[in-house]
N, C-alpha and C positions, 0 to 999 in steps of 0.2 A: 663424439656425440652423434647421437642415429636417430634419424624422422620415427616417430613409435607407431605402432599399428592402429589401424582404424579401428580394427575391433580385437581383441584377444581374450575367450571369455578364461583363461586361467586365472587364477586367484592366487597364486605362491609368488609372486614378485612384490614389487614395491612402488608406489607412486612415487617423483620426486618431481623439483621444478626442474631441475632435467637428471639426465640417465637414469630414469626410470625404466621400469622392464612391464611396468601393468597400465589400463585404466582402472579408475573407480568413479563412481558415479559424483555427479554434479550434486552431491550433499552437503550441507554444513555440518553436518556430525559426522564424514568423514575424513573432509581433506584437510591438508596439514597444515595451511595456510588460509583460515578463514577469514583473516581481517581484506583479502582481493575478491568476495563479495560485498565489503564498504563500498571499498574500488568502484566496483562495476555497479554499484546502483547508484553510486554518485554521479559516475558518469551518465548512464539512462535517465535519473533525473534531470537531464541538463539538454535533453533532447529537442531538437530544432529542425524546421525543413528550409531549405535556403529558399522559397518561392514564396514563404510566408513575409519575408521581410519588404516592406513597400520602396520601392525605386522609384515611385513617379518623379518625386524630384530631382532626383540624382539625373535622371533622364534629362531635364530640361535644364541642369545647372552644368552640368558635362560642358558644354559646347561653350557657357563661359567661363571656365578657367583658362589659367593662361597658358600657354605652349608648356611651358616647363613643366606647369602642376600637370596638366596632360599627360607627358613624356613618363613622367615618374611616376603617374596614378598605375597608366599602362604597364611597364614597367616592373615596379612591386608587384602587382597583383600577376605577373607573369612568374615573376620569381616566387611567389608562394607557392604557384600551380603547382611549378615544377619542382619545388621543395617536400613538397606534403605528396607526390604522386608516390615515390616511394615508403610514406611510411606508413600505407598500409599494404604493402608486399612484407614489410622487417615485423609487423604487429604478428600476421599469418608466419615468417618464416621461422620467431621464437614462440609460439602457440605450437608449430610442429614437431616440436622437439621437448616440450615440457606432457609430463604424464597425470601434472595436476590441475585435475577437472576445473577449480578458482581461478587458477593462471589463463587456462586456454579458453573461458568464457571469458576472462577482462579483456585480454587478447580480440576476441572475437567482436565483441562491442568499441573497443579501439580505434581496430580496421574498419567496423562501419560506420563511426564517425570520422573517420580520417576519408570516406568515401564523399561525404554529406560536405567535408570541407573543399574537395575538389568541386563538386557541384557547384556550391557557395561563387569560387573563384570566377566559372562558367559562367553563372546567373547574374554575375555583377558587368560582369565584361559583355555581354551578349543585351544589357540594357544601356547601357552607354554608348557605344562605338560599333564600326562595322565586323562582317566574319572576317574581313583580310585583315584590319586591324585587331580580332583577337587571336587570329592565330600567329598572328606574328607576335605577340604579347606569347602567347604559349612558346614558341620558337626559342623567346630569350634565352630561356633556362641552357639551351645547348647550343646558344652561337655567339652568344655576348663574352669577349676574351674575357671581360673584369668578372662577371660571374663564373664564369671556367672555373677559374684562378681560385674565386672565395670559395667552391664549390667542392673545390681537388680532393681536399683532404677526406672530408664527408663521404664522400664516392668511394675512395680506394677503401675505408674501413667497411664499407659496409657489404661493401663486393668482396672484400674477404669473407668475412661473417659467412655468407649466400654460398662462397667458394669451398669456404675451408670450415665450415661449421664447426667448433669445439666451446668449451669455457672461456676459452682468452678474448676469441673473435666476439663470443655473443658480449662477453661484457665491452669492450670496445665498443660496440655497435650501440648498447646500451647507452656507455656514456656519452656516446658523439651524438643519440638523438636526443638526451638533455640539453647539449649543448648546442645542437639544432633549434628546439623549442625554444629553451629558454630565451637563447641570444640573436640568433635569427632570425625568428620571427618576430620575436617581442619590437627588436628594431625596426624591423617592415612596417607591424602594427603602427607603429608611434606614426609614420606620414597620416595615416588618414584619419588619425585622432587630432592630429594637429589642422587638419583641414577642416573636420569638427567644429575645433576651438574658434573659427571662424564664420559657421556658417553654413559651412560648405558640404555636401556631398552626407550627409546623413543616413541616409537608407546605408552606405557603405561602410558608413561605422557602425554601424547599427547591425551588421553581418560581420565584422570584424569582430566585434565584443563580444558576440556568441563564440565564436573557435576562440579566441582568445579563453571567453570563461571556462570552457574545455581543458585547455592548455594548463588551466593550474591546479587542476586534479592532483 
């Protein structure tokens, strides 16, 4: 598999979702795969800015929870950070390698919700607690052994993918960030639904269930 050209005005090749040898324009009466503008306006209608969501209270409920819900609010939301920063580098690195115009617009809108998710993360952490405690929240992802560990497998496929770009790697990479989304995150989610279910910390579920709603495109 080879990155395709930015621009190539020939016309005697073929668009594919990958090894393609042409562009062709962003048409529905062209490309070959039209049901990935469903895709992509599903996703655009599901559009959100993380600063809209209100925190006042999460602000003043923060300080009484108790150490642990603390530890683990911090915590999870570090572990999202650091989960979701790569997936929009893998959104841009299979958008670089597909020749079809539908692909590499869902693609593109992907990556900038998976941008709007890391924001999210920022905007939560940055209304609760200090900078030294959210960057140490941002830290976990790459010093906590038990995340290391859960994290291993995720890394080496996708670093292959990035390395070794072909068929085998991209679908790999494909299925580990199903199983990224589906399983890893979905689990993270459930803590601050369950803080919810009491009460607690709203404005952060309330940013939660947006990337969540995202999530089941």
């Amino acid at each position: 598999m080879t990155k395709i050209h930015t621009l190539k005005p020939e016309q005697d090749g073929i668009a594919k979702l990958f090894n393609g040898d042409k562009n062709v324009l962003l048409s529905p009466n062209t490309v070959k795969y039209p049901h990935f503008y469903d895709i992509r306006e599903e996703i655009r209608n599901q559009f959100w800015i993380a600063d809209e969501v209100d925190m006042t209270q999460d602000v003043k409920q923060f300080p009484n929870l108790t150490p642990e819900e603390q530890d683990a609010f911090l915590k999870i939301i570090g572990l999202l950070a650091t989960l979701d920063a790569p997936q929009t580098d893998l959104a841009e690195e299979l958008a670089d390698l597909s020749t079809d115009p539908s692909v590499k617009a869902t693609m593109a809108t992907i990556g900038d919700q998976e941008t709007e998710h890391n924001m999210s993360y920022s905007y939560v952490l940055s209304s609760v607690t200090t900078m030294d405690k959210q960057n140490e929240s941002f830290e976990l992802g790459r010093t906590d052994p038990v995340l290391l560990k859960r994290n291993e497998r995720i890394v080496k496929v996708y670093n292959e993918f990035v390395q070794n770009p072909n068929i085998e790697t991209a679908l790999k990479a494909m299925v580990y960030t199903s199983l990224l989304e589906g399983m890893y995150f979905y689990s993270a989610f459930a803590y601050f639904y369950n803080l919810a279910r009491n009460g607690k910390m709203l404005g952060t579920s309330t940013m939660i269930s947006y990337i969540n709603r995202k999530r089941a495109c």
